[in-house]
C-alpha positions as CSV (number, residue, x, y, z in Angstrom):
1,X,138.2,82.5,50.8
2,X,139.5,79.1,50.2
3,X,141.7,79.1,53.6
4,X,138.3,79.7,55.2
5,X,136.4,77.2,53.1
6,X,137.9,74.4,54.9
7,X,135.8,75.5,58.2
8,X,133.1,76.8,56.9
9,X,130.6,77.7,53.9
10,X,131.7,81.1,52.4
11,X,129.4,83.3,50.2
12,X,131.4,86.8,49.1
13,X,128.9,88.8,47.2
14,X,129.2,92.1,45.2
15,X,127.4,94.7,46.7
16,X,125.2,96.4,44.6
17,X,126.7,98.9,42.5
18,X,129.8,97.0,42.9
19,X,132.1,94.1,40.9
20,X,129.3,92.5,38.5
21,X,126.5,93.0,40.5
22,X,123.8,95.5,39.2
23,X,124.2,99.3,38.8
24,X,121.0,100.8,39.6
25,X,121.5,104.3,37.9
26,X,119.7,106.8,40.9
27,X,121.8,107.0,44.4
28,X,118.5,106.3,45.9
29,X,118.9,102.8,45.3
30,X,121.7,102.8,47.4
31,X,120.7,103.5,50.9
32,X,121.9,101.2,54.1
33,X,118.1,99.7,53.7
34,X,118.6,98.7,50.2
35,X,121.7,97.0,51.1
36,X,120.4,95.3,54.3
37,X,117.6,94.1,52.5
38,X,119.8,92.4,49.5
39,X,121.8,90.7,52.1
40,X,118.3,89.5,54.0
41,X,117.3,88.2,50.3
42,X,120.4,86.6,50.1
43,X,120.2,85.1,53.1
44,X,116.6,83.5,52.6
45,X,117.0,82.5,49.1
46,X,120.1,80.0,50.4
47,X,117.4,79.0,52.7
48,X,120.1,80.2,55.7
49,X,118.7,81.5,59.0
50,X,122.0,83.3,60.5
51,X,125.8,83.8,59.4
52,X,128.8,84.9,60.4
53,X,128.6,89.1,58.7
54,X,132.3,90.0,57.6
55,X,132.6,93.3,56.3
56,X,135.7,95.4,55.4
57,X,135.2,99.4,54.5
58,X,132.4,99.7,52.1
59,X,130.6,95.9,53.9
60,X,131.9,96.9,57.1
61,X,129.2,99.4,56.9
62,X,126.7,97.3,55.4
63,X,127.8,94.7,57.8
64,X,127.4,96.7,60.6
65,X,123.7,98.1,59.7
66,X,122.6,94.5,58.7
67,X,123.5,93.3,62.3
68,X,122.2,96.0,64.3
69,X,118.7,95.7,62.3
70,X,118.6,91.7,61.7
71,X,120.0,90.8,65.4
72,X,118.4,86.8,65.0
73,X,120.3,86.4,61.6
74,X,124.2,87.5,62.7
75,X,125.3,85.0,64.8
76,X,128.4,87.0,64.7
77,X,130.0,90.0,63.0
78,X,133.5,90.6,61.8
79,X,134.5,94.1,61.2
80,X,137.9,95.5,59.3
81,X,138.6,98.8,59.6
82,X,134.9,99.6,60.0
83,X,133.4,102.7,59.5
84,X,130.9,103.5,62.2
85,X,129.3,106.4,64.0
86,X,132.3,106.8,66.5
87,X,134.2,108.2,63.9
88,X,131.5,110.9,63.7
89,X,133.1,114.4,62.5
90,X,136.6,113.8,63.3
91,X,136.9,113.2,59.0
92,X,136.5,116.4,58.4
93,X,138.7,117.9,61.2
94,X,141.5,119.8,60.2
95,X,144.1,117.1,61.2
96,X,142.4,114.7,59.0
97,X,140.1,116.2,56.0
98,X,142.9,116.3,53.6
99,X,142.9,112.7,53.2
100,X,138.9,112.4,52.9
101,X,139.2,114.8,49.8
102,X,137.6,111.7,47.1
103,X,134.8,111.4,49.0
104,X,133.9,114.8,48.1
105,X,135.3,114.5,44.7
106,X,132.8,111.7,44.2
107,X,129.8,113.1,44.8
108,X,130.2,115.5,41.6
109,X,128.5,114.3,38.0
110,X,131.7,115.4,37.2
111,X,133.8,112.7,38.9
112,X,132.7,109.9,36.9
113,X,133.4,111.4,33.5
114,X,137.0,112.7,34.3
115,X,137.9,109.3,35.9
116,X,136.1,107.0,33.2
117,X,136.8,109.2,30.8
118,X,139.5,106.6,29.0
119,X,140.8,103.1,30.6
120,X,144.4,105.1,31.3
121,X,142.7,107.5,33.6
122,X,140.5,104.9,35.5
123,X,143.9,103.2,36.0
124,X,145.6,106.3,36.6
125,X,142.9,106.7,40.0
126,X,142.6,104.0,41.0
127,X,146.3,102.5,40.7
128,X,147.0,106.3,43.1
129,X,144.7,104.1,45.9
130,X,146.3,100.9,45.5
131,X,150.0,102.4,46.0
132,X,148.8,105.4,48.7
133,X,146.8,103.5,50.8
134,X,148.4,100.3,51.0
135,X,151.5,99.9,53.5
136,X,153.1,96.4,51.7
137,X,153.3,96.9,48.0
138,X,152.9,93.4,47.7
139,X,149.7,93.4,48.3
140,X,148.8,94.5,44.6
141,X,150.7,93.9,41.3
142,X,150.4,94.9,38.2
143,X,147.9,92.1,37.1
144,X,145.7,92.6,39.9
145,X,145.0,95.9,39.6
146,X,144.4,95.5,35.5
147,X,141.4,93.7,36.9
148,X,140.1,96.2,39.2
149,X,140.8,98.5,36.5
150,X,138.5,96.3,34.2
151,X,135.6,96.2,36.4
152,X,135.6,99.4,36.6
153,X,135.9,100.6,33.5
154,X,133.7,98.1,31.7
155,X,131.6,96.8,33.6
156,X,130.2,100.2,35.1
157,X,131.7,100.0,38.6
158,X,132.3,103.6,38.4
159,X,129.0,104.9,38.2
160,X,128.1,102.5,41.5
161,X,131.1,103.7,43.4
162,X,130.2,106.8,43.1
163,X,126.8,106.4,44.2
164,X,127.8,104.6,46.8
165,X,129.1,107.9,48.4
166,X,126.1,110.2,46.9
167,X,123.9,108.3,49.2
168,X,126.5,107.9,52.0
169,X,126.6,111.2,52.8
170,X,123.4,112.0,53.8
171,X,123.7,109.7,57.1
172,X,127.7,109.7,57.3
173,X,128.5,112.0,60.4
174,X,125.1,111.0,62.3
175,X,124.1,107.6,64.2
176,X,123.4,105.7,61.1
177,X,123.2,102.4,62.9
178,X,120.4,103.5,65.0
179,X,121.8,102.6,68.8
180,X,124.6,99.8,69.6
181,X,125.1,96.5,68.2
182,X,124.6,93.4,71.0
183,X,125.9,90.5,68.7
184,X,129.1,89.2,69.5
185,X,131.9,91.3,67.1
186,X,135.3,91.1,66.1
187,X,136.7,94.4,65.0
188,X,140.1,94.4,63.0
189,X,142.3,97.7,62.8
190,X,145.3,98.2,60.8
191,X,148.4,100.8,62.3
192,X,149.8,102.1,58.9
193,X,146.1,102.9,57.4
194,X,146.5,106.8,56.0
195,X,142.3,107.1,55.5
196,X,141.4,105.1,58.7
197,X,143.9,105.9,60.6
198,X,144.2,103.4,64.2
199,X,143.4,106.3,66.8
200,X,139.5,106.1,65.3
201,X,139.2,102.9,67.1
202,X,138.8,104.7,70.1
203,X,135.0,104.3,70.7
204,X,134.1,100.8,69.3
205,X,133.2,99.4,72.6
206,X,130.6,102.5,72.9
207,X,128.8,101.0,69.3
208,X,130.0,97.6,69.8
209,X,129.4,96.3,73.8
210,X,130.0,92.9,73.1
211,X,132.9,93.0,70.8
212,X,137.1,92.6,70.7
213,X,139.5,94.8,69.0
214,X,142.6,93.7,67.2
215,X,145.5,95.6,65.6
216,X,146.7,94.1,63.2
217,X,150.4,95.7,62.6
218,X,152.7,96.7,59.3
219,X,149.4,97.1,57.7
220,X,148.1,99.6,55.7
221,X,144.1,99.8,54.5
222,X,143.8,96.8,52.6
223,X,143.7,94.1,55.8
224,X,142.2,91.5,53.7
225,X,144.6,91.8,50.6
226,X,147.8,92.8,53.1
227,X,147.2,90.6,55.6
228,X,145.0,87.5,54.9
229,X,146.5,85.2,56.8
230,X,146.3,86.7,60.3
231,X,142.9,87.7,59.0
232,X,141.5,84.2,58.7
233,X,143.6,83.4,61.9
234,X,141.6,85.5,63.9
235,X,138.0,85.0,61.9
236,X,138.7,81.0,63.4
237,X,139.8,82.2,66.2
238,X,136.7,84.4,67.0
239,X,134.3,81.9,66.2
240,X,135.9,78.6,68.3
241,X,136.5,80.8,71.3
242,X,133.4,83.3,70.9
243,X,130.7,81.5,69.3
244,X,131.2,77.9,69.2
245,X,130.8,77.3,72.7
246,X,127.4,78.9,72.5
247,X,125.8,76.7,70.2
């Protein structure tokens, strides 16, 4: 955030459900409409007509569905490791379901009380994430993820989480964005990410006409924390070369 403060303004809020922002306690509060229509709230409460949409796993989805429904207020949309429809069923083939196992393991009632059951055990999950998932262990130490842990543990982001993916599966293996997305995109993709693994970058252009992809290398799921400074590199990049010219 601050490395892209010096170019331009930077909001980076929680979604709901997640860091401190409200937990609404049914999964029907959090359907791709809902979170559209907190970032459109956002949006006109800063009294800001269009922005620049960056949104990694989780807000790559949000990001996504915000663009393709509120064309006039992206001027241009930054995707990392994006879900999105191209994907489609391919989770669930044989090849790749074994690593999409916590997504069914979170829409049980019984998920949240085994992994909040105590501080150690939240830790214990999510600290089996951090390692797994992320190619350079750098990326998290020990203080870092004592935060996460705290979050999630006291501050209910547990209970959002996991009603993040109640309500994700209803729409997941359809076309939950509804047709392509026309504004400009830059999609990043990592090589060494176990859950999104690079091959599913294969149909972005079919979603995402007017948009470029970009590997970014040695990296495992965590672009932004792995990776930040190619990832700002080519955020810049995008907009002098992409956008700037069109305003």
């Amino acid at each position: 955030m601050p490395a892209l403060a010096d170019n331009f303004s930077v909001l980076a809020p929680d979604l709901r459900g997640f860091g401190l922002s409200s937990k609404p306690e049914s999964s029907d509060e959090y359907t791709l409409d809902h979170y559209s229509k907190d970032l459109e709230s956002l949006l006109d409460s800063l009294s800001i007509d269009k922005a620049i949409i960056v949104g990694y796993d989780v807000g790559s989805v949000v990001a996504a569905y915000f663009a393709a429904h509120n064309t006039e207020r992206a001027e241009g949309l930054v995707l990392l490791n994006p879900s999105y429809p191209g994907i489609g069923k391919r989770r669930i083939e044989e090849k790749y379901v074994s690593e999409s196992w916590y997504q069914y393991f979170h829409l049980l009632d019984l998920a949240e009380r085994l992994v909040g059951y105590s501080r150690e055990t939240t830790k214990i999950y999510l600290t089996h994430f951090y390692r797994y998932w992320g190619y350079r262990s750098e990326a998290f130490n020990e203080r870092d993820i004592e935060e996460y842990v705290d979050v999630y543990y006291y501050k209910g982001g547990l209970k959002g989480g996991f009603n993040w993916y109640k309500a994700r599966v209803k729409t997941r293996y359809g076309d939950w964005l509804g047709g392509r997305v026309l504004v400009p995109t830059l999609v990043l993709w990592s090589d060494r990410d176990p859950v999104f693994p690079l091959e599913w970058s294969d149909r972005v252009q079919e979603y995402f006409p007017n948009s470029e992809l970009r590997i970014i290398s040695e990296c495992g799921h965590f672009i932004p924390r792995e990776k930040p400074e190619e990832v700002v590199r080519y955020i810049k990049k995008f907009f002098y070369e992409k956008l700037l010219k069109k305003l």
